[in-house]
N, C-alpha and C positions, 0 to 999 in steps of 0.2 A: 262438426260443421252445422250451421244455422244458416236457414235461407227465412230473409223478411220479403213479402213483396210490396211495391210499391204504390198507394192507390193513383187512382190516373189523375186523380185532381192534384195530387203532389210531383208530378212528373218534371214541370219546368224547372222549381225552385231546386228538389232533389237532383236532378242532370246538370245543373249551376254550380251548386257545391261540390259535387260529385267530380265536375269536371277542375276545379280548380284546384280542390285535395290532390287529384291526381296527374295532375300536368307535367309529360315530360317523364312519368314513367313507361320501363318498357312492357307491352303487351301485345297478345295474340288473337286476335280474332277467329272466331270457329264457327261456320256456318253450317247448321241439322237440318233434314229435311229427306219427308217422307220419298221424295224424287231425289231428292240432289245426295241423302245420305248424309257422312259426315266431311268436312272439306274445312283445310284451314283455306282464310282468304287471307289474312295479313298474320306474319307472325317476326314477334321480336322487334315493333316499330314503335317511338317513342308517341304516347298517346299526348294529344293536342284538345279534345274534348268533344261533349256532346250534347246536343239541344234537341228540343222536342219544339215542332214548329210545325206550322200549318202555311200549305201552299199552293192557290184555286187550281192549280192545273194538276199538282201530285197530290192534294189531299194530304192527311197527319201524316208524318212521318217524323222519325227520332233519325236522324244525321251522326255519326261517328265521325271524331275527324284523327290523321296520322300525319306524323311528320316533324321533324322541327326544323327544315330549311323549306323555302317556297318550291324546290324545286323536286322534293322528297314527300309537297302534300298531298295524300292519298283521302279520300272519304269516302263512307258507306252509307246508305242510305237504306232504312227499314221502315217500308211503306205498312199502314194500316195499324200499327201497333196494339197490341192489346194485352201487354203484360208486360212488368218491369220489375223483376228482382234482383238483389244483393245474397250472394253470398257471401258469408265471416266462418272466421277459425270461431270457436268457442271463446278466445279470448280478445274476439270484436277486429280483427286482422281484415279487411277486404282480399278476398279470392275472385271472385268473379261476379261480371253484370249478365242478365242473361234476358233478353230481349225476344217476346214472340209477337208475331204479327198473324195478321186473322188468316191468313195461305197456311199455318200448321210450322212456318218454318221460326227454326229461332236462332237467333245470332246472341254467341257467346265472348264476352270481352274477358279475358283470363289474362293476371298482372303475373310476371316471372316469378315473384317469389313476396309471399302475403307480407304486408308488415302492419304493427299493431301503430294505430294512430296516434298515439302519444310520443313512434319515430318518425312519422311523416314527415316534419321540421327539423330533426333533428335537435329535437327538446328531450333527449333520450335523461331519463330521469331528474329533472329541470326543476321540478316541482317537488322531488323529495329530495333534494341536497339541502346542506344545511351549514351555514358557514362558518368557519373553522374558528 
């Protein structure tokens, strides 16, 4: 396993892509913290995506969103943020986002089960076929 972190000046663009590589898979949300401990808050719910946004009343915060009917959309909000990484299998798989904010606490996004990006489309060896 490899963890890249993300600088904060790439936060928008990287949560953009991030969010639409993986729309609609399922994931677990896991919330750490020195008071709260460890707590799933959402688990097994089709992830919808995430934005880093600024808002005069709540200040920076990075938004999780869940769901895929309106009536199933759930969102989290992590105020203050000050660190955004990726974790990958060794062979570049996404395993988890792992989000801290400046309170100590950090919110963990963990996919059911990692897959290498050249299956995400289902282009599963697309590029080395070769016609008959």
């Amino acid at each position: 396993m490899k963890t890249r972190e993300i600088p904060k000046n790439e936060w928008p663009n990287f949560l953009d892509i991030f969010s639409r590589k993986h729309e609609g898979w399922s994931v677990t949300l896991e919330i750490f913290g020195t008071e709260l401990g460890a707590q799933v808050q959402e688990r097994e719910l089709a992830f919808e995506g995430i934005v880093d946004e600024w808002d005069e009343i709540r200040g920076h915060q990075i938004v999780i969103m869940f769901g895929e009917k309106p009536d199933d959309h759930i969102t989290h909000s992590i105020g203050r943020p000050t660190q955004v990484s990726l974790e990958q299998t060794d062979g570049g798989a996404d395993v988890a986002l792992a989000i801290k904010s400046a309170d100590g606490v950090m919110a963990l996004l963990r996919f059911r089960s990692p897959m290498l990006p050249e299956l995400v489309d289902g282009l599963v060896g697309q590029q080395s076929r070769s016609p008959l």
